[in-house]
VEXKOL-797248 format. One record per atom (N, C-alpha, C): z, y, x; atom name; residue number from 0. Coordinates in nm, 3 decimals. Each point is the difference from the previous one (the first is absolute). Layout:
BEGIN
         z         y         x   atom     n
         Z         Y         X     CA   NUM
...
END
This chain:
BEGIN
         z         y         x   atom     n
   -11.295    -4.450    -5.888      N     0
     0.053     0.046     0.125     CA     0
     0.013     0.150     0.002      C     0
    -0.117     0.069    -0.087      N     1
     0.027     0.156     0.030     CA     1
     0.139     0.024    -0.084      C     1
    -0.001    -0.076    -0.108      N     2
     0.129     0.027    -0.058     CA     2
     0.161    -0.007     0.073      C     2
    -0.040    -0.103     0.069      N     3
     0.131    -0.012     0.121     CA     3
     0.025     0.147     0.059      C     3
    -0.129     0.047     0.111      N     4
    -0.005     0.120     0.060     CA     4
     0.034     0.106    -0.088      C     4
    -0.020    -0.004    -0.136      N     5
     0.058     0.149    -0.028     CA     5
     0.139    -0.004    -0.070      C     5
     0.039    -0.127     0.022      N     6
     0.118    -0.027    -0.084     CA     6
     0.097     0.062     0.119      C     6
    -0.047    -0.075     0.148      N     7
     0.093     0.043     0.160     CA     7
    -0.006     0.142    -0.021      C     7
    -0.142     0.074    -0.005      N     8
    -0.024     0.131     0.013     CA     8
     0.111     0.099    -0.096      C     8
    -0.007    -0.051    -0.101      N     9
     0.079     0.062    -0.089     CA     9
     0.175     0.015     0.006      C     9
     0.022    -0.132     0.067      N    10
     0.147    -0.001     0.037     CA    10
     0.026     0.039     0.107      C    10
    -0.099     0.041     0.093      N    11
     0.038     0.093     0.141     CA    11
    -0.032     0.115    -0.043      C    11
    -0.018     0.097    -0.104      N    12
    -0.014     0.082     0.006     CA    12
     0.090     0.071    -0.108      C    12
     0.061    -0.087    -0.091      N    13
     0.145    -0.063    -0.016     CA    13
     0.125     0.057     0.042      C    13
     0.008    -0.067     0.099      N    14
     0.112    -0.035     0.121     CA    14
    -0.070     0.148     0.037      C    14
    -0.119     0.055     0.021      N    15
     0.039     0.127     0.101     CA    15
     0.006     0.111    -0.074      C    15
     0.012     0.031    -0.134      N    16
     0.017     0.082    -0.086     CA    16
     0.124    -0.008    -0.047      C    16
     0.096    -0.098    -0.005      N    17
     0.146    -0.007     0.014     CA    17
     0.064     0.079     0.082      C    17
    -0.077    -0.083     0.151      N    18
     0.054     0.062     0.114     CA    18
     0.027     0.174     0.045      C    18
    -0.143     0.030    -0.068      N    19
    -0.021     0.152     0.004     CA    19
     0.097     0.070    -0.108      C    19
     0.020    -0.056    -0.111      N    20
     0.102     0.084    -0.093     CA    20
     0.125    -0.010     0.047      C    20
     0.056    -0.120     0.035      N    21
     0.138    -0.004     0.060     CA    21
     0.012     0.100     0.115      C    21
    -0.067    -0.008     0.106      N    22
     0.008     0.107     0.127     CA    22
    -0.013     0.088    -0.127      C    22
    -0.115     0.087    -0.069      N    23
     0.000     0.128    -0.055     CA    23
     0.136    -0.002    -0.074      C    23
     0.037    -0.074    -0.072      N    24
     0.125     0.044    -0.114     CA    24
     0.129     0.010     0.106      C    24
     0.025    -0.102     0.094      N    25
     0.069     0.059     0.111     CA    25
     0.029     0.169     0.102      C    25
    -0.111     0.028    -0.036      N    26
    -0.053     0.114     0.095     CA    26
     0.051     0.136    -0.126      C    26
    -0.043    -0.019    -0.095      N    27
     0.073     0.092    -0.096     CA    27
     0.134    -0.042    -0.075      C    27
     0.065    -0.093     0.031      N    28
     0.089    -0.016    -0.061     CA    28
     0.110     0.103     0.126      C    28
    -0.005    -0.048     0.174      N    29
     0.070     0.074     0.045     CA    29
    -0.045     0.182     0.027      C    29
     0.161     0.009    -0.067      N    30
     0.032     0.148     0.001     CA    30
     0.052     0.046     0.138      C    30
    -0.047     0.134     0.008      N    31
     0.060     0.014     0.199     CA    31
     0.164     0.068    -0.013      C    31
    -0.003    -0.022     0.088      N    32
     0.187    -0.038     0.027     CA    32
     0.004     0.164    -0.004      C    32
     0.151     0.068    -0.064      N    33
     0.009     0.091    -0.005     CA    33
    -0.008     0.124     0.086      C    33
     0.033    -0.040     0.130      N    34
     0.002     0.072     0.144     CA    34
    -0.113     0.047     0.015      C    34
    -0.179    -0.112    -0.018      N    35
    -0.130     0.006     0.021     CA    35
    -0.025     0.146    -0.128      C    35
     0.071    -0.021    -0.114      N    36
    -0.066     0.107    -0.115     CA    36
     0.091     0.118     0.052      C    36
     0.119     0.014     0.033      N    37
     0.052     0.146     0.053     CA    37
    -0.084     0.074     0.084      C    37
    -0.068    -0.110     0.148      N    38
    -0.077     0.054     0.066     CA    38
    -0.106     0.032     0.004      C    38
    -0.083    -0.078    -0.090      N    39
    -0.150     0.037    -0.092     CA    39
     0.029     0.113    -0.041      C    39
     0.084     0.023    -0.098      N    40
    -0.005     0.153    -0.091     CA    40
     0.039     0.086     0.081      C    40
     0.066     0.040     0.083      N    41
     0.036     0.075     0.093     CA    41
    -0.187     0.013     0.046      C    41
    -0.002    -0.086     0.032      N    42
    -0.192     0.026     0.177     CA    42
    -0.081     0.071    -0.154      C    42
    -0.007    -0.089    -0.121      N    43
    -0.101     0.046    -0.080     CA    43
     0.063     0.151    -0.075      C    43
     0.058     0.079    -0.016      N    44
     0.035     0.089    -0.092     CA    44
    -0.019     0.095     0.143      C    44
     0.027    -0.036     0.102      N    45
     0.012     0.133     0.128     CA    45
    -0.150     0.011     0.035      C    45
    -0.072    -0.133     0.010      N    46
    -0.157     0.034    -0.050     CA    46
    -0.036     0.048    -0.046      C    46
    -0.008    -0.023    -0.132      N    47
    -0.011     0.076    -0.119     CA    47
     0.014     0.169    -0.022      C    47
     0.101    -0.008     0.010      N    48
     0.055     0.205     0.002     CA    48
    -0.014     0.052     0.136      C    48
    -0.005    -0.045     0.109      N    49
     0.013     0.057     0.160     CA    49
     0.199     0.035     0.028      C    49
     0.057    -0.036    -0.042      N    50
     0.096     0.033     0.002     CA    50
     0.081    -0.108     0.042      C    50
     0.135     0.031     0.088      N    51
     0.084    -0.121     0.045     CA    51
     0.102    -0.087    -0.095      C    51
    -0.026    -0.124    -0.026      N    52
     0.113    -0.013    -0.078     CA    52
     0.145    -0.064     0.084      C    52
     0.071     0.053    -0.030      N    53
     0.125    -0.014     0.071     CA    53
     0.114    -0.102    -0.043      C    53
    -0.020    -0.020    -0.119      N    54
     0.133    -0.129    -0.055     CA    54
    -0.040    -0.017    -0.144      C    54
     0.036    -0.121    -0.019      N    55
     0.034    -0.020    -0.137     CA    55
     0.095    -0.004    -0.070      C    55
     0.027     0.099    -0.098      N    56
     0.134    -0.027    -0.060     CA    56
     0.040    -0.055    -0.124      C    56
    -0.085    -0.098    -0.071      N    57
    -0.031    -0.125    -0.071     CA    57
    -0.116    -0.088     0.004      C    57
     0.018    -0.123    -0.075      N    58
    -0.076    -0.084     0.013     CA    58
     0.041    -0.097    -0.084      C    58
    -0.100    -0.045    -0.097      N    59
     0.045    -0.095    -0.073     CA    59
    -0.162    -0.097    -0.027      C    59
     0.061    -0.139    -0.051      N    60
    -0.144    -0.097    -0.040     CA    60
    -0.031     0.054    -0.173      C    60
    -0.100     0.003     0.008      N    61
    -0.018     0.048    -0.151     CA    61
    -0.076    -0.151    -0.098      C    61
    -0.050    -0.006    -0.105      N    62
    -0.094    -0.108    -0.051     CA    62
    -0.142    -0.013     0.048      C    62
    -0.042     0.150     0.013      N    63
    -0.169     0.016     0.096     CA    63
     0.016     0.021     0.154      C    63
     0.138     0.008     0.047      N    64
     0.009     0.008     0.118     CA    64
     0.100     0.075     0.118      C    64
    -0.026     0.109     0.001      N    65
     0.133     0.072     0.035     CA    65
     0.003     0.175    -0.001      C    65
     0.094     0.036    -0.013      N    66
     0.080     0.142    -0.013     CA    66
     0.076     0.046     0.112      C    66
    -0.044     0.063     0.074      N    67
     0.069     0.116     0.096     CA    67
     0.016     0.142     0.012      C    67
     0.103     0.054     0.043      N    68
     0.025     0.134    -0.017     CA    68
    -0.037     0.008     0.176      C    68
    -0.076     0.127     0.039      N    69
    -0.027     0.020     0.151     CA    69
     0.022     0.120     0.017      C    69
     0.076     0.047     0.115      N    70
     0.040     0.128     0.081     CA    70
    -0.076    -0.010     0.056      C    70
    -0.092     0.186     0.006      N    71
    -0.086    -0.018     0.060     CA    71
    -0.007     0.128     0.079      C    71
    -0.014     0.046     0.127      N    72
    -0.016     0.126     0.059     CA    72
    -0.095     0.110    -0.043      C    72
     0.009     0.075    -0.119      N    73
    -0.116     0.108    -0.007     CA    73
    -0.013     0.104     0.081      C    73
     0.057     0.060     0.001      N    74
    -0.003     0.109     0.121     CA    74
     0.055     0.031     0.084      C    74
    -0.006    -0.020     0.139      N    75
     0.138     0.020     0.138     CA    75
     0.010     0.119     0.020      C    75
     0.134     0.057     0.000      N    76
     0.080     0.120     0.008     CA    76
     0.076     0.018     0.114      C    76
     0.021     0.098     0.098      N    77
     0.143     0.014     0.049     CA    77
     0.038     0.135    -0.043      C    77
     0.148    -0.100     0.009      N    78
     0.068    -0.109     0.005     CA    78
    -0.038    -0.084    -0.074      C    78
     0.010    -0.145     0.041      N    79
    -0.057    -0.132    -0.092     CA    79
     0.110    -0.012    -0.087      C    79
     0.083     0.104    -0.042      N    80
     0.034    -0.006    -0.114     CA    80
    -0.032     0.045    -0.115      C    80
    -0.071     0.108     0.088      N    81
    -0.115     0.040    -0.123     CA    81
    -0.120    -0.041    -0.051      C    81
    -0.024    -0.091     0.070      N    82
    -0.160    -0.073    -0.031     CA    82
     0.051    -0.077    -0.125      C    82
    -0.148    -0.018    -0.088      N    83
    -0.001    -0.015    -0.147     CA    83
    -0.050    -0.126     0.001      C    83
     0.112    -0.073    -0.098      N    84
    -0.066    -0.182    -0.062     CA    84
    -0.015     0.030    -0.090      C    84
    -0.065    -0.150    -0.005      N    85
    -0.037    -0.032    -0.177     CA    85
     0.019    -0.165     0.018      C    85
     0.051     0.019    -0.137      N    86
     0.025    -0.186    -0.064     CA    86
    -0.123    -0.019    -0.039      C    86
    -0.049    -0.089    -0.012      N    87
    -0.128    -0.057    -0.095     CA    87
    -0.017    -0.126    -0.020      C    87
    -0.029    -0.011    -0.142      N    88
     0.053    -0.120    -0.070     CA    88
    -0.163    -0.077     0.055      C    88
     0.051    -0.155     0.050      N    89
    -0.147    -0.053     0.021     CA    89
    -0.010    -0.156    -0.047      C    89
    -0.086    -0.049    -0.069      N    90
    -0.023    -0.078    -0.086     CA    90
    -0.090    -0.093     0.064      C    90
     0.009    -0.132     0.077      N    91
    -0.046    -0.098     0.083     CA    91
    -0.067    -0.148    -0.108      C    91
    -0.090    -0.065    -0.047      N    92
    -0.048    -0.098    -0.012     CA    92
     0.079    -0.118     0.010      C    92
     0.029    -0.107     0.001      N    93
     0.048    -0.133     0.020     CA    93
    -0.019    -0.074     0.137      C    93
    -0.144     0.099     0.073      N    94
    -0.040    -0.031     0.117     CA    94
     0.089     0.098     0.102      C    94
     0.034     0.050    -0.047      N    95
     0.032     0.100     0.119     CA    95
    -0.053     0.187     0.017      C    95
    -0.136     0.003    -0.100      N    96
    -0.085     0.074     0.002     CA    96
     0.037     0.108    -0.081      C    96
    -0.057     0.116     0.022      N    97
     0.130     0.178    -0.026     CA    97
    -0.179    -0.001    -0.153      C    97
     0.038     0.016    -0.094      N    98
    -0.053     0.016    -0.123     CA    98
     0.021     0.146    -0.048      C    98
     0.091     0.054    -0.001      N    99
     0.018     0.139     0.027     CA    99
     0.161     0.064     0.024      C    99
    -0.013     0.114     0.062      N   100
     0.125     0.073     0.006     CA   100
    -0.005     0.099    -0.072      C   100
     0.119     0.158     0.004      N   101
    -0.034     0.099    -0.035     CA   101
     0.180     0.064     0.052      C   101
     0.009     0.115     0.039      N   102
     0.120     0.082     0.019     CA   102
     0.098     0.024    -0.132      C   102
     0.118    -0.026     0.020      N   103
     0.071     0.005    -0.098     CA   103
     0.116     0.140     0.062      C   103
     0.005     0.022     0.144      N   104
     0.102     0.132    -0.008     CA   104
    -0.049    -0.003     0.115      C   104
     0.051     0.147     0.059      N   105
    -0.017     0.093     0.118     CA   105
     0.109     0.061     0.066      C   105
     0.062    -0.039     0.124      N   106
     0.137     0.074    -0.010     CA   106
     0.007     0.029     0.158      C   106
     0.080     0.074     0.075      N   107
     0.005     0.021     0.118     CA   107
     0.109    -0.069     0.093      C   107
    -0.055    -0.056     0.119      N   108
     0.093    -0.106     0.068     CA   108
     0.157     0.043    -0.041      C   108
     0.022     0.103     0.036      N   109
     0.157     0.002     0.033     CA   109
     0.074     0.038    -0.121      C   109
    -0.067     0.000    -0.137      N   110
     0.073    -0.006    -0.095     CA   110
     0.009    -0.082    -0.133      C   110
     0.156     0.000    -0.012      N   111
     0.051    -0.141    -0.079     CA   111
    -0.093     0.051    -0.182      C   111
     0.041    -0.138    -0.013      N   112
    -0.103    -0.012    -0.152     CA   112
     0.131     0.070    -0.089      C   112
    -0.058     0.093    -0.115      N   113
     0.097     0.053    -0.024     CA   113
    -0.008    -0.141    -0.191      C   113
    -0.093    -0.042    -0.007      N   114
    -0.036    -0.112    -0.114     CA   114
     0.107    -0.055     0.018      C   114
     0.090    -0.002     0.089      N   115
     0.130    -0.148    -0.056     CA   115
    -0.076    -0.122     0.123      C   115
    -0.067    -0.088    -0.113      N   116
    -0.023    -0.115     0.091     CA   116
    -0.073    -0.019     0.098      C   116
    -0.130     0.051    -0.023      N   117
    -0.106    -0.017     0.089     CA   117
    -0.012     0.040     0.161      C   117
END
């Protein structure tokens, strides 16, 4: 009879160690929708530096997760054409989560990129 009981015991615990990997492998399998990671990296990088970030002007899914370029307000000037951005390249997890950034240029609102594309 004890053999019965641990035979039940064993298959309910079974069934709830299934249960728990499926919810867990579920839970990391979804990736957050792109809108949720624009607005994460934006709240976390303006955390981060104290500084406003103002737009993104790329964004792509990467293999570890994702790649954004962020405009960001460094210093307010008037005229706010003179106040100084910066791009900074920021590098997000699979979760959503900012792994690191760093400044890639510095330029002043009201003037055009003289680089061609950027």
């Amino acid at each position: 009879m004890s053999n019965t009981k641990n035979t039940s015991n064993s298959q309910g615990s079974q069934q709830s160690s299934r249960k728990s990997q499926e919810s867990h492998g579920s839970q990391e399998s979804r990736r957050p929708k792109p809108m949720e990671v624009l607005r994460e990296a934006r709240a976390q990088l303006a955390e981060l530096t104290g500084m406003t970030a103002e737009s993104v002007s790329s964004f792509e899914q990467t293999e570890d997760g994702w790649a954004l370029e962020v405009e960001v307000l460094e210093l307010e000037r008037v005229p706010d054409t003179m106040s100084l951005m910066a791009s900074y390249q920021v590098e997000l997890d699979a979760e959503g989560q900012l792994t690191g950034y760093r400044r890639v240029r510095r330029y002043e609102r009201g003037r055009a990129d003289a680089r061609g594309g950027r």
